[in-house]
C-alpha positions in Angstrom: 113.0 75.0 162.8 110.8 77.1 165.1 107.8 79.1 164.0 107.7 82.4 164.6 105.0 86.0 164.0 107.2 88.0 161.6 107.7 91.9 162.8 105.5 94.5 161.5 108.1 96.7 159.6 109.2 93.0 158.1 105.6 92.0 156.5 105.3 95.7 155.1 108.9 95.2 153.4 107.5 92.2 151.9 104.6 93.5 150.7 106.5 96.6 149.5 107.9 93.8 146.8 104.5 93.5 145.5 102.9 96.8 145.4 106.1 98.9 145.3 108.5 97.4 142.5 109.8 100.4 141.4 109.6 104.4 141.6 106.4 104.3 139.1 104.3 101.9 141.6 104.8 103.8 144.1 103.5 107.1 142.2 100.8 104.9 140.8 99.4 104.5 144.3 100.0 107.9 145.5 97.8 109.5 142.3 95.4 107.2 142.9 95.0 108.2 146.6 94.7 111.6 145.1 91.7 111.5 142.6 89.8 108.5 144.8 89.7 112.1 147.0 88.7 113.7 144.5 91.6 116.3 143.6 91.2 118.6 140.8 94.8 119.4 140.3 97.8 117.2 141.0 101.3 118.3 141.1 104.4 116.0 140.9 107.8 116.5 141.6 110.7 114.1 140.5 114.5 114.1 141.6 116.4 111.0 140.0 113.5 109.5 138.3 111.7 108.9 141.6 114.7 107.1 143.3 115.4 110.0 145.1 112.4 112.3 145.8 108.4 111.5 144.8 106.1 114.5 145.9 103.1 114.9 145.3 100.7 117.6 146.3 96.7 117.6 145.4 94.0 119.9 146.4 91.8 116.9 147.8 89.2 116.0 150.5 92.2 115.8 152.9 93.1 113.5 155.7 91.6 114.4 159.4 94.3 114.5 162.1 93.4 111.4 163.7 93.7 109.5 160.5 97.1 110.3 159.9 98.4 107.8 161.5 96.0 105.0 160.2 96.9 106.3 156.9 100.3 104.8 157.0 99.1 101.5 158.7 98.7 98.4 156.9 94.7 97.1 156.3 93.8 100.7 157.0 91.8 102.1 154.6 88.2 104.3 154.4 87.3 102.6 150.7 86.1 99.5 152.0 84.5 98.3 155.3 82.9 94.9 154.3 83.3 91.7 151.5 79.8 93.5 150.0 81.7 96.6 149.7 84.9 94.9 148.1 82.9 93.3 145.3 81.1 96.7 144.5 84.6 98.7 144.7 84.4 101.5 142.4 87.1 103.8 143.8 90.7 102.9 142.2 92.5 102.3 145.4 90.8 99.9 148.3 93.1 97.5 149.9 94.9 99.6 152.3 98.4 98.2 151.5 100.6 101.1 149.6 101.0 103.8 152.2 102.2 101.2 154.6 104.4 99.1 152.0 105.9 102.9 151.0 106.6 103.8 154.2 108.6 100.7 154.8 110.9 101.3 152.4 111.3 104.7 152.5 111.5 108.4 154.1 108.0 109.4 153.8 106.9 113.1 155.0 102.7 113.6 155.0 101.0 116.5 154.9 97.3 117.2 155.3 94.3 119.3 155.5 90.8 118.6 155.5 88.9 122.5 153.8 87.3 122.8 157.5 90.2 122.3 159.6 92.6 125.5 161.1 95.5 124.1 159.6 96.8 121.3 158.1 98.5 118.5 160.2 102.0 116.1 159.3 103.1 113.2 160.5 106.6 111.5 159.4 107.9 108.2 159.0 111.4 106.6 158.4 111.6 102.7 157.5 108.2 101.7 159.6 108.7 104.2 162.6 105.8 106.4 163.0 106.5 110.1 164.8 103.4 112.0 166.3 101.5 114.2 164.4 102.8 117.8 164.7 101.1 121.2 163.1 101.9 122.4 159.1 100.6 124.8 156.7 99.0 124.2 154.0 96.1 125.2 151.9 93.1 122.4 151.6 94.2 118.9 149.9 97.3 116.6 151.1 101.4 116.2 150.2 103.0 113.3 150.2 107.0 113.5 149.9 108.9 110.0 149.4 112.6 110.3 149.9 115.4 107.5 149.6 113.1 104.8 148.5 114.7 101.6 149.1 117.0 102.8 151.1 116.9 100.1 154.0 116.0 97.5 151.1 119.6 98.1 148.9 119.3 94.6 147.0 115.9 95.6 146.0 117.5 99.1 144.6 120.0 97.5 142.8 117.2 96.2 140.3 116.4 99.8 139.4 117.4 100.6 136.0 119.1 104.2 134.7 117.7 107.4 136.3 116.3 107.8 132.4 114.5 105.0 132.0 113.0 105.2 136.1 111.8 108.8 134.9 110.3 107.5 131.7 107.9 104.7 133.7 107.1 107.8 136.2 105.7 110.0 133.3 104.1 106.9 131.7 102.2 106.6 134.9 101.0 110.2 135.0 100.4 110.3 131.5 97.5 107.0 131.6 96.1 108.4 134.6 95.8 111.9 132.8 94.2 110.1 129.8 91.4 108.5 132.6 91.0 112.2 134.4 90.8 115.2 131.9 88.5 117.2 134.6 91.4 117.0 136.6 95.0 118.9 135.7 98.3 117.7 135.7 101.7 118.6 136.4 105.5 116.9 136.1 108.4 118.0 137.3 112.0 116.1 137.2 115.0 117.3 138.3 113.2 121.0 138.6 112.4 121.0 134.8 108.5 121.0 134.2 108.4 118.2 131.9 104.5 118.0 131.0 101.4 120.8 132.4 97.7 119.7 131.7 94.9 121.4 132.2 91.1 120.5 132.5 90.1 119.9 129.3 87.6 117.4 127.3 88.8 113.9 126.9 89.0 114.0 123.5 91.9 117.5 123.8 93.4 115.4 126.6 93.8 112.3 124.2 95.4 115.0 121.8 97.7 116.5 124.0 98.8 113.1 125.8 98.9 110.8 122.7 100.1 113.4 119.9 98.1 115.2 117.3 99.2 112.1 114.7 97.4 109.6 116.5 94.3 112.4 116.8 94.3 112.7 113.1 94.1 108.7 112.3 91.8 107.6 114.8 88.3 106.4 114.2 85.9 107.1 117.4 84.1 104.3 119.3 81.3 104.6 120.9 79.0 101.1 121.7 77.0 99.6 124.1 75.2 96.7 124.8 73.4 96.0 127.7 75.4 97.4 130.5 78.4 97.0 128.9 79.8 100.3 127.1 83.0 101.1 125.2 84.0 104.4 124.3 87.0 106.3 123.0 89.5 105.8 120.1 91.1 103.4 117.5 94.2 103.9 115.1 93.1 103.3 111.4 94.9 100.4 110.2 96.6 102.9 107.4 98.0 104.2 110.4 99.4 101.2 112.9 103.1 100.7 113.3 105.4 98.6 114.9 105.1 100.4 118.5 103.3 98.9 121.2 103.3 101.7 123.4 99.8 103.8 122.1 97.6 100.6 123.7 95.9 102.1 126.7 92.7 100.1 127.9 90.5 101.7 131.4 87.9 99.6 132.8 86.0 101.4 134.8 88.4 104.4 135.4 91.6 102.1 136.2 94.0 101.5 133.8 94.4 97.9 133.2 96.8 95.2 131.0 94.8 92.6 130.0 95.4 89.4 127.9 91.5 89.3 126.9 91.1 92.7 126.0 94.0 92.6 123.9 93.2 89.6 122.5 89.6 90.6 121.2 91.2 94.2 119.9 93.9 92.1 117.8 91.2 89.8 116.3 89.1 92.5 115.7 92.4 94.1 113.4 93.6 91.1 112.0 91.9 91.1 108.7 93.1 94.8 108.1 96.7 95.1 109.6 99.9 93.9 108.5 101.0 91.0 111.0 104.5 93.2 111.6 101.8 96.2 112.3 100.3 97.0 116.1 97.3 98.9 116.6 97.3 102.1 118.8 94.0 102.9 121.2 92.5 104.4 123.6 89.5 103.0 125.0 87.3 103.3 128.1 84.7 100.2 129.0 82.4 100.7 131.8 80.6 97.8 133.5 79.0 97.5 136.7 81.5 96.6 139.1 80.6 93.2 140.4 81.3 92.0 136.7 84.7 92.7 137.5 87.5 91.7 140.1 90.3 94.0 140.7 91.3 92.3 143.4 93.8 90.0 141.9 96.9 91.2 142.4 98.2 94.1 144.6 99.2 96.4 142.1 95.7 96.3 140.6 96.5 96.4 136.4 95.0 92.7 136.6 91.7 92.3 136.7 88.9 89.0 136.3 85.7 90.1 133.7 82.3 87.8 135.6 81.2 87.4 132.1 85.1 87.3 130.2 83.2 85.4 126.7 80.5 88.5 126.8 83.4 91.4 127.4 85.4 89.8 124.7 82.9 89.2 122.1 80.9 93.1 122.6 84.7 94.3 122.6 85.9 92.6 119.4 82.7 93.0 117.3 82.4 97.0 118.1 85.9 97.4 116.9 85.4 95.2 113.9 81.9 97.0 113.0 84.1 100.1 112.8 86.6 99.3 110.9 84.4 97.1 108.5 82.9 100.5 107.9 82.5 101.5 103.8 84.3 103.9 102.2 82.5 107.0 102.6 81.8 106.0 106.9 85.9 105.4 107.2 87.2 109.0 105.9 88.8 110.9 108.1 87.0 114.0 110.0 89.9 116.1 107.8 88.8 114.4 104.8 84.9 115.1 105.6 85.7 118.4 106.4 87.5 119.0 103.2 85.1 117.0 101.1 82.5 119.8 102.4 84.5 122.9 102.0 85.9 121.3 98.1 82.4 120.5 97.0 81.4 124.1 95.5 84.4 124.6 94.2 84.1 120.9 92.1 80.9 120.4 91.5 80.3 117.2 89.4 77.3 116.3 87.2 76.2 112.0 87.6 78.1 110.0 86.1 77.6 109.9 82.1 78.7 106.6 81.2 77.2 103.6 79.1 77.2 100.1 80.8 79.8 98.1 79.8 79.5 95.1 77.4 81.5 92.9 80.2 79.5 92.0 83.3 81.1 94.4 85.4 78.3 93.7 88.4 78.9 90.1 88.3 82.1 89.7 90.5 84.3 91.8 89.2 84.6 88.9 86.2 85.8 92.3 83.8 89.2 91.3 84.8 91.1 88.9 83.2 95.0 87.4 83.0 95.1 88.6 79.5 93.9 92.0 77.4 90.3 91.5 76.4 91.2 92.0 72.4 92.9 88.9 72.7 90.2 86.6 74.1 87.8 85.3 71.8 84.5 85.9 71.9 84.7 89.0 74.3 83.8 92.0 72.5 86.8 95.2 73.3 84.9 98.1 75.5 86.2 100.6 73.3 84.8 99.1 70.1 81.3 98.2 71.5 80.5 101.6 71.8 81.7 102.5 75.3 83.2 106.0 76.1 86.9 105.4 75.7 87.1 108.6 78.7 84.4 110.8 80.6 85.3 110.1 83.5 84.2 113.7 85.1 80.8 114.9 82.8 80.1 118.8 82.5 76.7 118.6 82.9 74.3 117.9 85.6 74.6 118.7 89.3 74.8 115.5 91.0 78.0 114.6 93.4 80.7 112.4 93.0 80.7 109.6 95.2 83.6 108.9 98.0 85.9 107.5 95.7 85.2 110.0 92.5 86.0 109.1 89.0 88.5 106.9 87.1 91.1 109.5 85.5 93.8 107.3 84.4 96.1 104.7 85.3 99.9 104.5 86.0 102.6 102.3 85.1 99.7 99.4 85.2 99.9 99.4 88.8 97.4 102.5 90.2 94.3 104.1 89.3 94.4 107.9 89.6 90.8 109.2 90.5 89.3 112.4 91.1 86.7 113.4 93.9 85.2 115.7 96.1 88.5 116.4 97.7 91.0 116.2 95.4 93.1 113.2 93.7 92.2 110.0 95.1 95.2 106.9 94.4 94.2 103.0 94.2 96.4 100.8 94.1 94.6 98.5 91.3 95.5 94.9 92.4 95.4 95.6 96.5 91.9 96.9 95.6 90.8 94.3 93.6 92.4 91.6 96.3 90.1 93.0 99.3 87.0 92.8 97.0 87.8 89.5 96.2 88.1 88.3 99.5 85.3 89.6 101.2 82.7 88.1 98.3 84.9 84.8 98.6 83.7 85.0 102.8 80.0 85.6 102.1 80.0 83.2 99.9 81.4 80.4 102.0 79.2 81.7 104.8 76.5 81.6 102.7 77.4 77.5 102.0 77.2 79.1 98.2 80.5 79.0 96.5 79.9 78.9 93.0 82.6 76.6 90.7 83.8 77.5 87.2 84.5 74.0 85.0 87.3 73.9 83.5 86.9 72.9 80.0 89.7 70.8 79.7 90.7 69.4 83.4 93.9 70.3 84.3 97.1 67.4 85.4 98.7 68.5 88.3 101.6 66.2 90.3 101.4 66.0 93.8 103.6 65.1 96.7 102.1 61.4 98.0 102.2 62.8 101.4 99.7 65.5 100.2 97.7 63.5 98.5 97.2 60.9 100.9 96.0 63.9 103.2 93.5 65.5 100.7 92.2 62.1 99.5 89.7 61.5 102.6 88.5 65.3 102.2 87.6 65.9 98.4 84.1 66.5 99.1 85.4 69.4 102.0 87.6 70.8 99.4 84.6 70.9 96.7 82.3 73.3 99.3 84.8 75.8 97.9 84.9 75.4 94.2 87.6 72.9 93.9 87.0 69.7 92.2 89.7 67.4 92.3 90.3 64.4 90.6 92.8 61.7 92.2 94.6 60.2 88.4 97.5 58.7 90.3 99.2 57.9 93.4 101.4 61.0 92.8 98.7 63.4 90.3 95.3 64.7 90.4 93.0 66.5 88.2 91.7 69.8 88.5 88.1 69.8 87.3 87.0 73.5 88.3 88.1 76.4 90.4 86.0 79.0 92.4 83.9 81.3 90.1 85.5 84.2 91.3 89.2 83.3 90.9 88.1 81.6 87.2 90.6 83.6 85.5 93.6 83.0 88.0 96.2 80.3 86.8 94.6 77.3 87.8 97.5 75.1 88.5 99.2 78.0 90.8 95.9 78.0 92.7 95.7 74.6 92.9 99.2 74.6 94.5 98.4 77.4 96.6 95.7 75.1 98.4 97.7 71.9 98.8 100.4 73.8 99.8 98.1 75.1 102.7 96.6 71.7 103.3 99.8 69.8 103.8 100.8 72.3 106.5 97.8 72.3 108.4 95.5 69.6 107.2 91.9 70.2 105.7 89.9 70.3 108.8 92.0 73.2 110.9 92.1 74.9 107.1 88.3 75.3 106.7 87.7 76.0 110.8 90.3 78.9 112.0 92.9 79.2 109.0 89.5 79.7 106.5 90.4 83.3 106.0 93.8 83.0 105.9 93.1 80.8 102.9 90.5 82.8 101.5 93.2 85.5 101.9 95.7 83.5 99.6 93.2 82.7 96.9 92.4 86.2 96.4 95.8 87.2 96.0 96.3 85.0 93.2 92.6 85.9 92.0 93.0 89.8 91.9 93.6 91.8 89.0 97.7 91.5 88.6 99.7 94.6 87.8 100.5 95.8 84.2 96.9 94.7 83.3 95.8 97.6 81.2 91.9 98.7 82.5 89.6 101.0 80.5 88.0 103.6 82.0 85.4 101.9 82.8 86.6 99.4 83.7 88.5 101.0 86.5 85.1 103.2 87.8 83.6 99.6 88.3 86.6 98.7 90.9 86.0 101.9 92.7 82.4 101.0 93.3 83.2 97.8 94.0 85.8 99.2 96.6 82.7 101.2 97.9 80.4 99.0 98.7 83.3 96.6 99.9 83.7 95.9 104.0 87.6 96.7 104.6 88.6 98.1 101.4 91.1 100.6 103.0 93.4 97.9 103.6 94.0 94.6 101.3 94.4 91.4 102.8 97.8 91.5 103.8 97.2 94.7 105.8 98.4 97.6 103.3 96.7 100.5 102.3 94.3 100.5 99.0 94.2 103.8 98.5 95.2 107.3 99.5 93.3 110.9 99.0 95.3 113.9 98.4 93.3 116.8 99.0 93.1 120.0 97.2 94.8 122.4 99.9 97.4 119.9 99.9 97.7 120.0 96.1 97.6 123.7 96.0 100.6 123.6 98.7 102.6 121.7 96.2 102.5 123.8 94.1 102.5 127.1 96.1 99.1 128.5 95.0 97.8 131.3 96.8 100.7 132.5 98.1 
C-alpha cells in the first residue's frame, strides 16, 4: 500500500463532510461571513430548500479584488493571523475552511464590492476550479450564489431529506442568527415566496417576532452578572413549558451554541418547578471574555469548551433558579402588573379586617388537618370562637390587597376562589399547600432542624425483610428527618414519630412512602441527590387533601403562606398553583362595554 498527498479538490470534499452537512451549514457559514463584515441587511434566497440555489446578498465591508480568490481557498481567512489571535477569537467565523469546503461541492458564483472601489468584482467556481476574476455590478456589500450543492458528491445528497424539511433547517438557521443580530434586518425567500422580513428592531421586538407573541407574554427576563460572566435575555415561566424542545436557543458570546452544560444547569435550575414530561423554552445570551471559551472544537462551531465549565454552570443555574424562586408578587406577569395598576382605583380595598384565628395558623400551616376541626377534641371550631365566619374584602380603610387578594370562597373542596387587585385569583387548595410544605420541609433539613411529632401511641407497621435489613444500619439517618423507627421484628417496625410538619398525614402511608423510597435507592443516595425528591413525596401526602372544608380564614392564611413561599406558582410535581383572571378578561366574558 503506497502513501500518497491527497489532491486539493479531494481534501476540500472531505472537509465539506464536516462543515457542510447539509443545505443549513452551508447557509450558517455564509451569514456568518456576512455579519463578521458587518452587514446591516441580509437577503436570502431559497430554491428546493437550499439543494438547488443558496444566495445570499449583504451590504458588508466587501471583499477587495485580489482577495477573491483567497476567499475560496482553504486556510485563507483575514479573522486570524496567529495562535494569540485564535484564543481571543471574537468574530463568529475564523478558521477559513467553509468557502473552500462549499466550493467543492458545489457551483458557487461570488460577487463583491468594497464602498471605495469603481465596481464590484466576481470570480466563479465549479467543483474546486477557480476562473479569473472578471468585472460585475453591484452596490457596496458581497453575493454569494450556491447552485447544485452536492452535485459531484451524489452519495452525500442522497442523505438529504424532503425539500420541506431542508427548507425548515434553512429558516431555523436564519431565525437564531436573527435572534443574535436585531440591529441587523432579515429576509427569506424559498421558492420566490418571501417567507419571513425583519427589520432592525430591539432585541426584545426581535425575540417577539422570531419566537411568537405566546412565549413574549410567559417569559420572565434575566439579567445577571457575576464577575465577568453576564447572562441576559429570557425564560418561559414554568406555567407555561410544554413538551417542545424547539424554543431552547443559548448564544455565547454572539454564536449560537448546543451545549450539554448549559443545558444541564438550565434543567436543574427548572426541575423543582416543571413537570418531568414539561421542557422549558429560552432565550439567553452569556457573554464572557473569549479566552474562557474554545470554539474551536469542531468545524461547524455549535460546540464549544467553557475554561472555567463548574463557574459557567453554577452562575448559569443559580441566576435562573433566583428567578424563578421569585415570590408571588416578583413572578407576575408584566400584563398582570400592568393590570394590577390600571384595576387598583377601580377596587380599592381597605386592610384586612380579620381577628387571628384560634388555630396557630403561623406555625406551619398546622390549621390543616385529615379531619374537620368540630370533630377533634380539644380544638375549638373558628366559627364558634369568635372568628368572622366571612369578610374577606372590608369596606373601610384604604390600604391594598396584597398579590394574592382575599379568600372568597371555595369550590367543590378542591380550589379557593380569591379576589385581588386584578380580578379573580384561583388556588388550587392542596397543590398550594403541597409547595409550602416542601419548601419549609428543605429549610428545615438544611437548617439540620427537623422537628418530630411523637406519636402517642407508636404505630406497627410490617415490612419486607429486604427493607428492613437495608434501613436497620441507618435509623439514626432516617431520625435527622423526623422519623423514629423502631425495629419489633425481623419483618415489623414501630413508628415512634413523624416530621412536625406532616403530623397530621396518615402515619403508616408515610411511613411506606419512605421505605418504599429507601428500598429503591438505599438511605445514603436518598438523603444526598434524591433528598428533594423525597421531601417532594412527603409533602404530597402532608398537604391539605381535597374535600377538606377551610374557613375563611383559614384559606387567607394559605394565600400568605403561598406569598411568602419560594416557587409557589408551581407545586412539586410541576403544575400550576394558581391562575389570575383579570378584570378585562372578566368583563369580555361577559360582553361589558360593548
Amino acid at each position: 500500500m503506497t502513501i500518497r498527498v491527497l489532491p486539493d479538490v479531494l481534501i476540500s470534499q472531505i472537509a465539506a463532510g464536516e462543515v457542510v452537512e447539509r443545505p443549513a451549514a452551508a447557509l450558517k457559514e455564509i451569514l456568518e461571513n456576512s455579519l463578521d463584515a458587518g452587514a446591516t441587511e441580509i437577503q436570502v434566497e431559497l430554491e428546493q430548500g437550499g439543494v438547488k440555489r443558496i444566495r445570499v446578498s449583504d451590504n458588508g465591508a466587501g471583499i477587495p479584488r485580489e482577495e477573491l480568490a483567497l476567499a475560496l481557498t482553504r486556510h485563507a481567512t483575514s479573522k486570524i493571523a496567529s495562535l494569540a489571535d485564535l484564543e481571543q477569537v471574537a468574530s463568529l467565523g475564523f478558521r477559513g475552511e467553509a468557502l473552500a469546503s462549499i466550493a467543492a461541492i458545489a457551483r458557487v458564483h461570488l460577487a463583491s464590492r468594497r464602498a471605495d472601489a469603481e465596481h464590484a468584482w466576481a470570480v466563479a467556481v465549479e467543483g474546486g476550479r477557480l476562473d479569473a476574476p472578471t468585472p460585475a455590478a453591484r452596490a457596496a456589500g458581497t453575493t454569494i450564489d450556491i447552485q447544485d450543492l452536492f452535485f459531484n458528491t451524489p452519495a452525500r445528497r442522497k442523505f438529504l431529506k424532503t425539500e420541506g424539511t431542508e427548507y425548515a433547517h434553512c429558516a431555523e438557521t436564519v431565525r437564531r442568527l436573527a435572534l443574535a443580530n436585531p440591529d441587523t434586518a432579515f429576509s427569506l425567500t424559498h421558492n420566490s415566496r418571501v417567507q419571513l422580513r425583519l427589520n432592525v428592531e430591539s432585541a426584545a421586538a426581535r425575540v417577539r417576532q422570531v419566537m411568537g407573541e405566546a412565549f413574549e407574554r410567559n417569559t420572565i427576563a434575566v439579567d445577571a452578572a457575576a464577575g465577568v460572566l453576564r447572562v441576559s435575555g429570557w425564560v418561559i415561566r414554568p406555567s407555561a413549558a410544554t413538551g417542545s424542545r424547539d424554543n431552547q436557543h443559548v448564544f455565547v458570546n454572539g454564536r449560537y451554541v448546543r451545549d450539554k452544560l448549559i443545558v444541564h444547569a438550565l434543567k436543574e435550575a427548572y426541575r423543582d418547578v416543571l413537570h418531568h414530561q414539561l421542557n422549558p423554552a429560552y432565550c439567553l445570551f452569556i457573554s464572557l471574555p473569549p479566552d474562557g471559551v474554545d470554539v474551536n472544537v469542531h468545524p461547524a462551531k455549535t460546540e464549544i469548551r467553557f475554561r472555567d465549565s463548574r463557574g459557567v454552570h453554577q452562575f448559569l443555574f443559580h441566576a435562573v433558579e433566583r428567578l424563578l424562586s421569585t415570590p408571588v408578587e416578583a413572578g407576575m406577569t408584566d400584563a398582570a402588573l400592568s393590570s394590577a395598576a390600571s384595576e387598583s382605583p377601580r377596587l380599592a380595598y381597605g386592610a384586612p379586617q380579620q381577628t387571628l384565628m384560634p388555630l396557630q395558623v403561623s406555625a406551619a400551616m398546622a390549621f390543616y388537618a385529615p379531619q374537620d376541626q368540630a370533630a377533634r377534641p380539644g380544638v375549638p371550631d373558628s366559627a364558634a370562637a369568635g372568628a368572622p365566619a366571612a369578610q374577606p374584602l372590608p369596606q373601610g380603610g384604604t390600604g391594598d390587597a396584597p398579590p394574592l387578594g382575599y379568600a372568597l370562597a371555595q369550590l367543590h373542596g378542591v380550589y379557593v376562589l380569591a379576589q385581588n387587585a386584578q380580578g379573580l385569583v384561583l388556588v388550587d387548595m392542596h397543590a398550594a399547600h403541597e409547595r409550602v410544605v416542601y419548601e419549609k420541609l428543605k429549610s428545615a433539613l438544611d437548617a439540620r432542624a427537623v422537628p418530630a411529632q411523637a406519636l402517642l401511641i407508636p404505630v406497627a407497621l410490617r415490612v419486607d425483610a429486604r427493607d428492613l435489613a437495608e434501613i436497620a444500619p441507618h435509623l439514626d439517618k432516617l431520625g435527622e428527618i423526623g422519623f423514629e423507627l423502631t425495629i419489633t421484628s425481623p419483618t415489623s417496625v414501630a413508628v415512634r414519630s413523624v416530621p412536625w410538619l406532616l403530623k397530621n398525614a396518615d402515619p403508616v402511608e408515610l411511613t411506606r412512602a419512605v421505605l418504599h423510597e429507601v428500598a429503591e435507592f438505599g438511605v445514603a443516595r436518598l438523603l444526598a441527590e434524591r433528598r428533594n425528591a423525597l421531601l417532594a413525596t412527603l409533602a404530597c401526602h402532608g398537604a391539605v387533601r381535597a374535600n377538606r372544608h377551610l374557613t375563611i380564614p383559614e384559606m387567607n392564611a394559605l394565600l400568605r403562606e403561598m406569598e411568602a413561599t419560594e416557587r409557589a406558582g408551581q407545586c412539586n410535581h410541576g403544575r400550576p398553583t394558581w391562575f389570575q383572571i383579570s378584570i378585562k378578561e372578566l368583563d369580555a366574558m361577559f360582553m361589558r362595554g360593548r
